[in-house]
Structure formats: structure tokens, C-alpha cells
KOLTORLO-609430 format. One line per field, with one value per residue (C-alpha): residue in three letters; x, y, z; residue number from 1. Coordinates in pm, whole numbers, m for minus. Layout:
<pts>
code (ALA / ...)
east (X / ...)
north (Y / ...)
up (Z / ...)
pos (NUM / ...)
</pts>
This chain:
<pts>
code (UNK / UNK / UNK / UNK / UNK / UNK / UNK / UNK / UNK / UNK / UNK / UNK / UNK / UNK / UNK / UNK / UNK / UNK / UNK / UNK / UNK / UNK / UNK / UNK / UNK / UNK / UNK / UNK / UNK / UNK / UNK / UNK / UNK / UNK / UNK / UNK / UNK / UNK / UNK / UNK / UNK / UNK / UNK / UNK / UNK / UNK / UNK / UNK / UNK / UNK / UNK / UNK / UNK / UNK / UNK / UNK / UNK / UNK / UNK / UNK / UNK / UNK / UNK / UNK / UNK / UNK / UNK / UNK / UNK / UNK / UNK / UNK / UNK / UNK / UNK / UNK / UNK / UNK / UNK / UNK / UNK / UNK / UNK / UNK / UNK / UNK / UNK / UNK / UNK / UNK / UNK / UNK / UNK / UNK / UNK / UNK / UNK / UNK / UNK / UNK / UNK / UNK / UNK / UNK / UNK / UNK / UNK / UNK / UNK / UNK / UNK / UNK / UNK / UNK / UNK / UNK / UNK / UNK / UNK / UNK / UNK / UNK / UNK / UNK / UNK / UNK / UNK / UNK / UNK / UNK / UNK / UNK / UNK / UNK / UNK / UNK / UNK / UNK / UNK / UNK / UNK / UNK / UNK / UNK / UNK / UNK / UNK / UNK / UNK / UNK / UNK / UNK / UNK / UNK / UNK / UNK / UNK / UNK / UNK / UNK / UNK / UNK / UNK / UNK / UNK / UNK / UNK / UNK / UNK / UNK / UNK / UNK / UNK / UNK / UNK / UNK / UNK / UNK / UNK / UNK / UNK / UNK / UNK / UNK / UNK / UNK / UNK / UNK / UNK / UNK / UNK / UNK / UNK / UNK / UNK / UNK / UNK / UNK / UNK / UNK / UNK / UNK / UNK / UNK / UNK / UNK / UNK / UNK / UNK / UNK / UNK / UNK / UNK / UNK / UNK / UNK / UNK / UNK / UNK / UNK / UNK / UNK / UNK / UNK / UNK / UNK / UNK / UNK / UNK / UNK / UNK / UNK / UNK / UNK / UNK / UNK / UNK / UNK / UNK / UNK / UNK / UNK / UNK / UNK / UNK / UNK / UNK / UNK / UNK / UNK / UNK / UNK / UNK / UNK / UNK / UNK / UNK / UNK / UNK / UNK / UNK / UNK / UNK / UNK / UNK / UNK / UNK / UNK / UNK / UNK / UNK / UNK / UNK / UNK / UNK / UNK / UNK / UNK / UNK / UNK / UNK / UNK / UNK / UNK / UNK / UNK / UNK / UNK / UNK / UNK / UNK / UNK / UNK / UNK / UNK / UNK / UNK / UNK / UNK / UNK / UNK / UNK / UNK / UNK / UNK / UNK / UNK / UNK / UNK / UNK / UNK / UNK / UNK / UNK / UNK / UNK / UNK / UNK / UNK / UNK / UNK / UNK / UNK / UNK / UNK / UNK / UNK / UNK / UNK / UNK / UNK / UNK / UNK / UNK / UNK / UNK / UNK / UNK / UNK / UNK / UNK / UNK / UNK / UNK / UNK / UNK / UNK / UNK / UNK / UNK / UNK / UNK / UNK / UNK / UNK / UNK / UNK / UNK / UNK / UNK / UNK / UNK / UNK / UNK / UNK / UNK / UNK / UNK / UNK / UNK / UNK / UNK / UNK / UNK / UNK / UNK / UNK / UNK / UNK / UNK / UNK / UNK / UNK / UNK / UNK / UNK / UNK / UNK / UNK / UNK / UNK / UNK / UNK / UNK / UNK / UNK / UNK)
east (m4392 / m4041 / m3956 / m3575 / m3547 / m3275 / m3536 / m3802 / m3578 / m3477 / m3695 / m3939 / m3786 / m3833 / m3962 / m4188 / m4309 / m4347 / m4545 / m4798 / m4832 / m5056 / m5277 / m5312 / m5289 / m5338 / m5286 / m5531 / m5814 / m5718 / m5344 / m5075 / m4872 / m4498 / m4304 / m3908 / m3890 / m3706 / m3357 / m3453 / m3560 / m3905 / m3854 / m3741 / m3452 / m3376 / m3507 / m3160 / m3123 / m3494 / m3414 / m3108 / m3257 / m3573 / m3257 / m3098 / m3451 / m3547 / m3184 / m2985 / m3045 / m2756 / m3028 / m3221 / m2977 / m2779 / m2431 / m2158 / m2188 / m1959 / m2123 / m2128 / m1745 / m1751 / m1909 / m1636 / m1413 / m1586 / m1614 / m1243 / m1131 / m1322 / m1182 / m835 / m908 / m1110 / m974 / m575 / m539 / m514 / m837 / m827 / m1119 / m1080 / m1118 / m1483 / m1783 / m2134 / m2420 / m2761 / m2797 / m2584 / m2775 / m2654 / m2328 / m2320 / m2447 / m2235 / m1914 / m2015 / m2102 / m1733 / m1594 / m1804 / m2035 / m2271 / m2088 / m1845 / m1914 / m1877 / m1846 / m2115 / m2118 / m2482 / m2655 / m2611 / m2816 / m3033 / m3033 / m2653 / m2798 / m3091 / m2867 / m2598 / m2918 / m3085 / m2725 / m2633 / m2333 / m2326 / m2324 / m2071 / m2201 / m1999 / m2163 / m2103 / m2243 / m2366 / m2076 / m2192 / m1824 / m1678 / m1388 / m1128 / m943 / m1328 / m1359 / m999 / m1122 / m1440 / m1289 / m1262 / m1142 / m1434 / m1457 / m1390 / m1461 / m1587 / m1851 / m1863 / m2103 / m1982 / m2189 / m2376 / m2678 / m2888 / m2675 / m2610 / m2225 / m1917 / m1679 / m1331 / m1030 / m799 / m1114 / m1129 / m739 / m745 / m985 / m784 / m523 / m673 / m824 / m558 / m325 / m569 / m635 / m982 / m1175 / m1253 / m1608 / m1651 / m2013 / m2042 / m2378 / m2411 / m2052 / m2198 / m2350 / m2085 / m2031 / m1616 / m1549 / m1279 / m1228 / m1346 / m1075 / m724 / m789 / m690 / m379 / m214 / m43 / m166 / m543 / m673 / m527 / m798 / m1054 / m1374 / m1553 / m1950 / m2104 / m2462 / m2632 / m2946 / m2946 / m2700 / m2894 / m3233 / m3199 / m3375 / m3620 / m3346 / m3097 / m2698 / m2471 / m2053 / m1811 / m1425 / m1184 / m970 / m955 / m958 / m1269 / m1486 / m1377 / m1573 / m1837 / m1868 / m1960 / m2268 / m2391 / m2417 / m2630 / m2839 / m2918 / m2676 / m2585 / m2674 / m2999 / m2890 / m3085 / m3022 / m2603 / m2644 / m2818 / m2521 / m2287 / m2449 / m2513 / m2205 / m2016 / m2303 / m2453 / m2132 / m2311 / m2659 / m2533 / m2324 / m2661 / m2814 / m2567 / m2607 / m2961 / m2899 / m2664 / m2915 / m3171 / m2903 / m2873 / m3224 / m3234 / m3005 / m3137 / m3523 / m3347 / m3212 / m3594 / m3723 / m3699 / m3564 / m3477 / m3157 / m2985 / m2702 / m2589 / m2719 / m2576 / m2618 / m2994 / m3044 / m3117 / m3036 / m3179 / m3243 / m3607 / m3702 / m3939 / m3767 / m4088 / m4140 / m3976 / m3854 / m4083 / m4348 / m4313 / m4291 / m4633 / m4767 / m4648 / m4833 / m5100 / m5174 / m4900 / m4900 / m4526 / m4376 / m4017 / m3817 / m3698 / m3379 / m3470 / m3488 / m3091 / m2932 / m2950 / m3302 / m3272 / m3431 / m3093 / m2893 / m2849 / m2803 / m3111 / m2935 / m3171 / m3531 / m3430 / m3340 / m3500 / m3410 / m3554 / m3456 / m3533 / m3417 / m3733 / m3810 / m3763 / m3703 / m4084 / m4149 / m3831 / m3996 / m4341 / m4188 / m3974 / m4362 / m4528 / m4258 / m4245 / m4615 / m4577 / m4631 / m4533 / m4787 / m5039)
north (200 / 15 / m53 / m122 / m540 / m496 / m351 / m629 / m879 / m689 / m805 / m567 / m412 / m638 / m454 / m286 / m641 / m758 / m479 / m611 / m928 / m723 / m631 / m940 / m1201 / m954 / m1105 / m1225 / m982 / m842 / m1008 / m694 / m675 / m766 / m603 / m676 / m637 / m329 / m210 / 130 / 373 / 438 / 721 / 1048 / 1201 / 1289 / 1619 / 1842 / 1737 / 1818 / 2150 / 2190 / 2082 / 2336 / 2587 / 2514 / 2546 / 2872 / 3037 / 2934 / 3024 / 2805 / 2495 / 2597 / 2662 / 2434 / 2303 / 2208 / 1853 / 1655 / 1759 / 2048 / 2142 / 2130 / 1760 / 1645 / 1747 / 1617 / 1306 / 1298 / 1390 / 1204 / 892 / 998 / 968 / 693 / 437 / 542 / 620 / 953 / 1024 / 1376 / 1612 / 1548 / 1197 / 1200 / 1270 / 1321 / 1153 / 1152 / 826 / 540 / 327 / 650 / 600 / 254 / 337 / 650 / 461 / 129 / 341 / 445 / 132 / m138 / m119 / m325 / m690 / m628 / m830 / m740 / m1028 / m977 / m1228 / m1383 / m1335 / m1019 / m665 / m693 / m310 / m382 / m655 / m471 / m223 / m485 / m592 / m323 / m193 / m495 / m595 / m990 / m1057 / m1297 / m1466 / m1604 / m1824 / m1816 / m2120 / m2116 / m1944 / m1644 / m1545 / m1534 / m1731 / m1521 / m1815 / m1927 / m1578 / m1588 / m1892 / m1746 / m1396 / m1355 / m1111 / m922 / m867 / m529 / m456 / m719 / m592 / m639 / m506 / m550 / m533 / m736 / m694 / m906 / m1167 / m939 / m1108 / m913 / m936 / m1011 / m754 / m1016 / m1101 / m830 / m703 / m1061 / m942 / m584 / m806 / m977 / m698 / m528 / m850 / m877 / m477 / m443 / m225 / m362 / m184 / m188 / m115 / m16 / 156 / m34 / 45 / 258 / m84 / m319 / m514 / m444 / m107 / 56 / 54 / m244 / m247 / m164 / m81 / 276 / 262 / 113 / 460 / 282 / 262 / 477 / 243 / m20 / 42 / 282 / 289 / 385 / 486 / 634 / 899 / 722 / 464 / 655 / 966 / 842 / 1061 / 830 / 1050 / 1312 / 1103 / 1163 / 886 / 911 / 759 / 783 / 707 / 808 / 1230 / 1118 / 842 / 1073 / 1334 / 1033 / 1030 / 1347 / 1314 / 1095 / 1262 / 1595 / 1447 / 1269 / 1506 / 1783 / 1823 / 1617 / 1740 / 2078 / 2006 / 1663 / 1756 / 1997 / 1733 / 1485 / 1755 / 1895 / 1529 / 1416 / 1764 / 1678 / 1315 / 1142 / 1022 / 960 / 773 / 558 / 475 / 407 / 103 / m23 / m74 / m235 / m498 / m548 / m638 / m874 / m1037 / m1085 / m1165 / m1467 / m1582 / m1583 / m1853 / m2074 / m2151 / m2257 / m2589 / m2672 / m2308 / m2168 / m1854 / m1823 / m1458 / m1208 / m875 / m423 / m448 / m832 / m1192 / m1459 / m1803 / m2131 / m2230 / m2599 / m2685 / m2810 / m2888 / m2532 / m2208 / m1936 / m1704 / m1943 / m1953 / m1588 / m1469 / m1784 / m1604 / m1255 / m1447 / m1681 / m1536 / m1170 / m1202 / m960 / m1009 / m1101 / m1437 / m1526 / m1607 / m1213 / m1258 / m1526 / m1722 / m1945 / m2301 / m2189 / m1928 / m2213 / m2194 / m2484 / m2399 / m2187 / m1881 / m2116 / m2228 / m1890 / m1598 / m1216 / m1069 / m689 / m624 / m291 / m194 / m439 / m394 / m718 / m760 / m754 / m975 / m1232 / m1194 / m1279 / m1607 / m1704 / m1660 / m1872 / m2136 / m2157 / m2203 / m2613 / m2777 / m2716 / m2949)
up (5410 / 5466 / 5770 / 5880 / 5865 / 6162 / 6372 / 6306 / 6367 / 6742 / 7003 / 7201 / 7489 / 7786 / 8093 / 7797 / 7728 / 8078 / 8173 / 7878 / 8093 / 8339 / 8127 / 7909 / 8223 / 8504 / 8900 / 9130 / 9227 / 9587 / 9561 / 9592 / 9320 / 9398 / 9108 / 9061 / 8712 / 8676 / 8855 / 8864 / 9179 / 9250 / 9489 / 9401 / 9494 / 9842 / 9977 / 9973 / 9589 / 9507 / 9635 / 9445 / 9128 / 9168 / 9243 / 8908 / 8719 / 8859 / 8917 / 8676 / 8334 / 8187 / 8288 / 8003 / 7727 / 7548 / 7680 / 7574 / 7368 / 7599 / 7943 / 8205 / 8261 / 8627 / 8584 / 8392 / 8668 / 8977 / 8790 / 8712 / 9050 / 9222 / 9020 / 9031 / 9432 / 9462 / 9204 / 9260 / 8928 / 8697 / 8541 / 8383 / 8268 / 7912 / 7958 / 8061 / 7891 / 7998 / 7822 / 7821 / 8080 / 8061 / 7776 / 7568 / 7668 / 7524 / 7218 / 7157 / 7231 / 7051 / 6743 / 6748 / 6774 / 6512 / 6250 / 6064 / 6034 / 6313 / 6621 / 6967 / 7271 / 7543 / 7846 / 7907 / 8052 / 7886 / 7995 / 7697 / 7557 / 7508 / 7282 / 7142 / 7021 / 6826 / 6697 / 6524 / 6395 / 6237 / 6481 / 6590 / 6904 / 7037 / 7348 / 7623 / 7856 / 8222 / 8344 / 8641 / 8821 / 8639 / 8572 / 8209 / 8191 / 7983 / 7821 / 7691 / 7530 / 7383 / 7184 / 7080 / 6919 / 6540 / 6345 / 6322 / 6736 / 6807 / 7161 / 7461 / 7742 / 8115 / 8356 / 8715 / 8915 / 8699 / 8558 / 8508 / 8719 / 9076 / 9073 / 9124 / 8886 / 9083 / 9004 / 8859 / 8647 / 8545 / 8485 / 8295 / 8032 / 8033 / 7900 / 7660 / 7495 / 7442 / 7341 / 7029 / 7043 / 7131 / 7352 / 7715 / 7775 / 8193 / 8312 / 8603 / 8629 / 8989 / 9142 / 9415 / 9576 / 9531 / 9891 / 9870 / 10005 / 9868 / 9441 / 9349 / 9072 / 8988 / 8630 / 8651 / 8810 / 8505 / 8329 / 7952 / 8069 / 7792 / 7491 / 7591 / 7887 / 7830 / 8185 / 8193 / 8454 / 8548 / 8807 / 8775 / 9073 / 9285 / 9337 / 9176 / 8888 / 8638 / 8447 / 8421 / 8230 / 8326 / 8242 / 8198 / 7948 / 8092 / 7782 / 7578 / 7484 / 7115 / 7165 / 7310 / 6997 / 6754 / 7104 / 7029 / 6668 / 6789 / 7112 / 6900 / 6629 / 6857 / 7141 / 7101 / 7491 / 7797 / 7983 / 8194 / 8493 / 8546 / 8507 / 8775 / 9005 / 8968 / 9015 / 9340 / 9478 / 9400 / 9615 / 9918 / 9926 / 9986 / 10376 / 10210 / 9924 / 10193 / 10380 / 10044 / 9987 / 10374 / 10256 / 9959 / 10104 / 10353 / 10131 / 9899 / 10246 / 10259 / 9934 / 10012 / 10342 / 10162 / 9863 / 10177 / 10245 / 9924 / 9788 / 9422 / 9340 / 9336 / 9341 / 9111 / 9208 / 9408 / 9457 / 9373 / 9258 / 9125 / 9188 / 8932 / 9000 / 8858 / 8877 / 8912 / 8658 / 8409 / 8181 / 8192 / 8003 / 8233 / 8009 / 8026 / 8378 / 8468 / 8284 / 8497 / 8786 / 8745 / 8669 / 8939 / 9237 / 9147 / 9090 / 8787 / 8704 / 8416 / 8252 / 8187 / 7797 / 7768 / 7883 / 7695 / 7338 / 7352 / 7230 / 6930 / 6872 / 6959 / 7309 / 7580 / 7772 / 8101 / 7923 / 7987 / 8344 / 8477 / 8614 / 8717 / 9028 / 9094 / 9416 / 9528 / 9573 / 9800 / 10121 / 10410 / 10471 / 10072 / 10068 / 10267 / 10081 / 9780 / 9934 / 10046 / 9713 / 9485 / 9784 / 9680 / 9300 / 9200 / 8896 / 8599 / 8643)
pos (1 / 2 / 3 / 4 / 5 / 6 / 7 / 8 / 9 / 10 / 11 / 12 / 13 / 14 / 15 / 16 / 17 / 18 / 19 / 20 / 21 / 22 / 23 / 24 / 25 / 26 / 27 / 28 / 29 / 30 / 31 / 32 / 33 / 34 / 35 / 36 / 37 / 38 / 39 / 40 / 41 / 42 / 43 / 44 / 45 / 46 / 47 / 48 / 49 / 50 / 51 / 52 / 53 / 54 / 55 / 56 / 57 / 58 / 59 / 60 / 61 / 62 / 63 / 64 / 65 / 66 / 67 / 68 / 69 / 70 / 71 / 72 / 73 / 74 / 75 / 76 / 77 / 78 / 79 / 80 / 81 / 82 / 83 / 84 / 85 / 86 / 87 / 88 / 89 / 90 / 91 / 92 / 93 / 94 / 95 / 96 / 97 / 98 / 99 / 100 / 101 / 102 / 103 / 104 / 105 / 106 / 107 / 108 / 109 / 110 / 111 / 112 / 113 / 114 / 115 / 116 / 117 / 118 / 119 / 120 / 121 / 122 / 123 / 124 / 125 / 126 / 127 / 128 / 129 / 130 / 131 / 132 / 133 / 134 / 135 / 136 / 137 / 138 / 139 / 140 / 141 / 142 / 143 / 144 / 145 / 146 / 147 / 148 / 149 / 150 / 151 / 152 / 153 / 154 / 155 / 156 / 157 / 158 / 159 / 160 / 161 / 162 / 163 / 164 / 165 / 166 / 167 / 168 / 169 / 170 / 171 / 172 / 173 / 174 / 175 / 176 / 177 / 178 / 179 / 180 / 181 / 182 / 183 / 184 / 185 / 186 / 187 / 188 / 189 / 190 / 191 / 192 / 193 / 194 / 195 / 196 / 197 / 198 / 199 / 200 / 201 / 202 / 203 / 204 / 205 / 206 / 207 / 208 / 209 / 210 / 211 / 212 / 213 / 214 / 215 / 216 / 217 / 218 / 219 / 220 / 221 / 222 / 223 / 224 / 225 / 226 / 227 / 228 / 229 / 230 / 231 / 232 / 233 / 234 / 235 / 236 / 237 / 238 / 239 / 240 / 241 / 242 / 243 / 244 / 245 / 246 / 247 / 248 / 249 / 250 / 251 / 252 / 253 / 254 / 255 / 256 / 257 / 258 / 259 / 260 / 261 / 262 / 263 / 264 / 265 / 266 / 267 / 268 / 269 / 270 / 271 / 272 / 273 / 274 / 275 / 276 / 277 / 278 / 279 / 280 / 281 / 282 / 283 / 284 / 285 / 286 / 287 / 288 / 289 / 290 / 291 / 292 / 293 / 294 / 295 / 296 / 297 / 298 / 299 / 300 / 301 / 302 / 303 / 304 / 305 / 306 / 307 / 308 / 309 / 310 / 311 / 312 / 313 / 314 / 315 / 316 / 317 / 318 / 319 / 320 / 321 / 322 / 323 / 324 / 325 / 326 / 327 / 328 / 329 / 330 / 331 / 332 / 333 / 334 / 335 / 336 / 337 / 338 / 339 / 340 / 341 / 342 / 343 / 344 / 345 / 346 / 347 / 348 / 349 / 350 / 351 / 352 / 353 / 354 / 355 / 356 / 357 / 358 / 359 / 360 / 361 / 362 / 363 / 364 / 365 / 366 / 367 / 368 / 369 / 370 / 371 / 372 / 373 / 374 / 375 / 376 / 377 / 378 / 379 / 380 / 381 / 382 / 383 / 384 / 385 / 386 / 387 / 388 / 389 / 390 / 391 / 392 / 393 / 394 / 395 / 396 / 397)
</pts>
């Protein structure tokens, strides 16, 4: 039976694959498993939200129906006022849509925007589903290195744009790089994109823990938003909604009419419960999710301090869930390197040449020296474990 040639040719998913290393190399007998592979919560949601969800399920019989194919009404509101407010601009109801997790809302809005031979410009190191997904639908990818500021340089990505570029993607905070994109950074690209009318794609699954209080943007206070920016957003991390799968697009009325093409032949509504959960934590867990982020810059903090003491490596940007850092063996692959390091220090995270163009795709070698560490699940102590255990990792011998 055929098979799809764009699939084959897409590489496995990556925290899939790294999960594979335990069981193929697993870690030293009786040596705790430090795992900061993948930026996602581990805990559930917090008490007054489990409640509320188990409220929805047993009280509310619109939970188990479907819903409307854009999202739960109210949703769209909250999320639109709540923008409006926080990011000083006017965000109305129709211009947000509910999706089923943020990934989805990627794929929904890119699927508007380009098709097979079309090319869309992703920064590396790039989040790699973004990639996955230009992959198996037969867009190029147009990378943009960041050297080791981790910043793309618009000018650089005026240069590289062809015809066939239809939209260029940011995550800030970043992922898989931690660094915060600055607001003239990012009102620069605004302006590019819509000199050469593409779509500016903004990320920002991890806004909730970026250090700057206060919007960490201007985007939305420019009346003309909607001609080139398409936010995304997701409930996962905030309220640790993972397995129940809410994400946002914020665009344009008539882009989310084509969304809304997709997200009905795909999944037909977002999931009921979940929508509910995002709605009640965002009306109630304002002072919760606030503590949430102290934490989180307390363990970037960590994260930083631990790099200070430990010689050769170097951290490249830190910051929401994620660590990107130079390691210093420059004999060795970063993917050769990190299945060495489940194996012999009990270490599980991700390489950077799941990130970035290989020197085999042509790239300069930043994807074999570099590494990702998500560590939001780490807490100080684990911080500190983990600053022991690469301190301890030699040279191949």
C-alpha cells in the first residue's frame, strides 16, 4: 500500500523519538531519571479548576454535544476582552477562534495561507511541529538563522524572501530557544510582512511567563492589525490543560471564515470540556496563574545561575519553559551526545539537530553543537542536580 512520499520524508516526532532512547539505551540502574525533554505540565490542574471541570461534565449537558466550529461563544469573548485590556488594543469576538490546542491552530491557519510549493520563513531554531507540518504538506521551509543571539535579524529575512513566501513565524517566548523576542523586534517584522504582504504568524503559547510584566508587545494597538498579524495562543501551560486541548487563533473575521473551513473538517468543534476549563480559569485564576509565573522565573534564574558553574557549556537563552545551550564537544553531535546522556548520566532532553538544518541539509553546524533543556518541571534542587550531572559528562574517550 502507498504511502504519502511527504510523510516519509518528515522526520519522527521528536519527544516521540527521544522517549525511544529509554528503552533502547536506558540510564544507569538506581540513577533517577532527570527528564527535560518536553515543555509541557506534569501536574494537573489546580484543585478549584478540577472542580469546575467535573462541574461542566456532570452539569452541563452542552459539554457533551457539539459546539459551535469556531469555539464556545463566551470563550471568544473572554479571550477578546481580556486582550482588548491587556494588550491596549481592540480585539473583538469575531476575531478569535478556538482550536483544538495550539499545534491545531498552526495548522488550521497555515492551511489558509500556503500550499504545496509555497514556502513559509521559520527562524531556527524553529519549534519543530511548525516544521513537521511544512513538511508533510509540501511547503519549503525558509530558515533564518539566529546565531547565537537567538534573535532573527529582520533585514537577514528581507533578503532571504522569494516570491513564493507567504507568511513568516515567530514564537516569543521562544521555543525551543527560551529568548524574548523585543517589541521593536517584533513591530520590525510587522513591517516587513506587510511591506511584501505576508502574514506575520506570532506564537505566543508561553506569554503567560514572559519576565516583562505588562504586554510584552504593542502589536495590537496599531488600528490595521488584522491586514497582517494572526496571534496563537494556548490554555495548555497556563492552566495545565494539556490532555484537554484548547488553543486560540486572533485574526482576521474573514481568516478564521477559511479557519473555519479546516477546523470543521478536521474535528468539527473544539473539545467542550476543556473550553469550559479555559473559560472558568481564565474568570478565577488570574492570582494562581500570577504565582505560577513567579515560579517559573525562579527556576529560569536557577536555570542561569546552574550554567555560571559549568565549564565549556554555554547558555544561549534561557527563559518561559527552556534552556538553549552550546555544548563543548565539538567532536561530538548534539544528537549523538544527548542519547549518550540518558545512557550514562540519566539525562533526557532534546538536541538542537531536531531544531535547525543538519550539515547534511546544508546547515553551518549551530543544530550539532546545541541542546534544549525544558525545565519547568524542574524545580531549584532538580535544577542543581542537573548542573551536577552535565559538569560530570567528559569528552568521548
Amino acid at each position: 500500500m502507498r504511502t504519502n512520499p511527504a510523510f516519509l520524508a518528515t522526520f519522527p516526532p521528536p519527544v516521540m523519538e527521544a522517549r525511544r532512547w529509554l528503552a533502547e539505551t536506558p540510564p544507569p540502574a538506581g540513577l533517577p531519571l532527570i527528564n527535560v525533554s518536553q515543555a509541557a505540565p506534569v501536574d494537573p490542574p489546580p484543585p478549584p479548576l478540577l472542580q469546575a471541570l467535573a462541574d461542566a461534565v456532570l452539569h452541563d449537558p452542552g459539554a457533551h454535544l457539539y459546539g459551535p466550529v469556531l469555539g464556545l461563544p463566551e470563550l471568544r469573548a473572554q479571550i477578546a476582552a481580556d486582550w482588548t485590556a491587556s494588550y491596549g488594543g481592540a480585539v473583538a469576538p469575531a476575531q478569535v477562534a478556538i482550536t483544538s490546542g495550539c499545534n491545531q491552530a498552526y495548522t488550521s491557519v497555515l492551511s489558509t495561507l500556503a500550499g504545496a510549493g509555497d514556502a513559509v520563513m521559520l527562524p531556527t531554531p524553529w519549534y519543530f511541529n511548525h516544521r513537521m507540518w511544512h513538511d508533510m504538506m509540501g511547503i519549503d521551509t525558509i530558515p533564518l538563522p539566529t546565531g547565537d543571539s537567538l534573535l532573527p535579524d529582520p533585514e537577514q529575512a528581507a533578503a532571504l524572501l522569494t516570491d513564493r513566501t507567504r507568511a513568516i513565524v515567530l514564537v516569543s517566548p521562544n521555543n525551543p530557544g527560551g529568548v524574548e523576542y523585543p517589541p521593536a523586534l517584533l513591530a520590525a517584522f510587522r513591517d516587513l510582512a506587510r511591506a511584501r504582504g505576508l502574514a506575520l504568524i506570532l506564537d505566543e503559547t508561553y506569554r503567560d511567563f514572559h519576565s516583562q510584566d505588562g504586554a510584552p508587545h504593542d502589536l495590537f494597538t496599531d488600528p490595521d492589525w488584522s491586514d497582517t498579524l494572526i496571534q496563537l495562543y494556548s490554555f495548555s501551560k497556563a492552566y495545565r490543560l494539556t490532555g484537554h486541548r484548547v488553543g486560540a487563533i486572533v485574526a482576521a473575521a474573514d481568516r478564521l471564515a477559511e479557519v473555519e473551513k479546516f477546523l470543521d473538517t478536521v474535528a468539527i468543534c473544539p473539545p467542550q470540556v476543556g473550553q469550559r476549563g479555559a473559560l472558568w480559569g481564565m474568570r478565577h485564576l488570574g492570582d494562581w496563574l500570577a504565582g505560577e509565573r513567579q515560579e517559573i522565573l525562579a527556576r529560569r534564574a536557577a536555570m542561569e545561575a546552574a550554567f555560571q558553574r559549568l565549564p565549556g557549556w554555554r547558555l544561549l537563552g534561557c527563559g518561559a519553559y527552556f534552556a538553549y545551550a552550546e555544548q563543548p564537544f565539538a567532536d561530538e553531535a548534539s544528537d549523538a551526545l544527548a542519547q549518550r546522556l540518558v545512557r550514562d548520566h540519566g539525562i533526557l532532553l532534546l538536541p538542537g539537530t531536531m531544531f535547525a538544518p543538519t550539515r547534511a541539509e546544508g546547515g553551518d553546524g549551530f543544530a550539532e553543537r546545541t541542546l534544549r533543556i525544558a525545565f519547568a518541571n524542574v524545580d531549584a534542587g532538580g535544577i542543581g542536580q542537573l548542573a551536577d550531572r552535565l559538569a560530570a559528562v567528559a569528552a568521548r574517550a
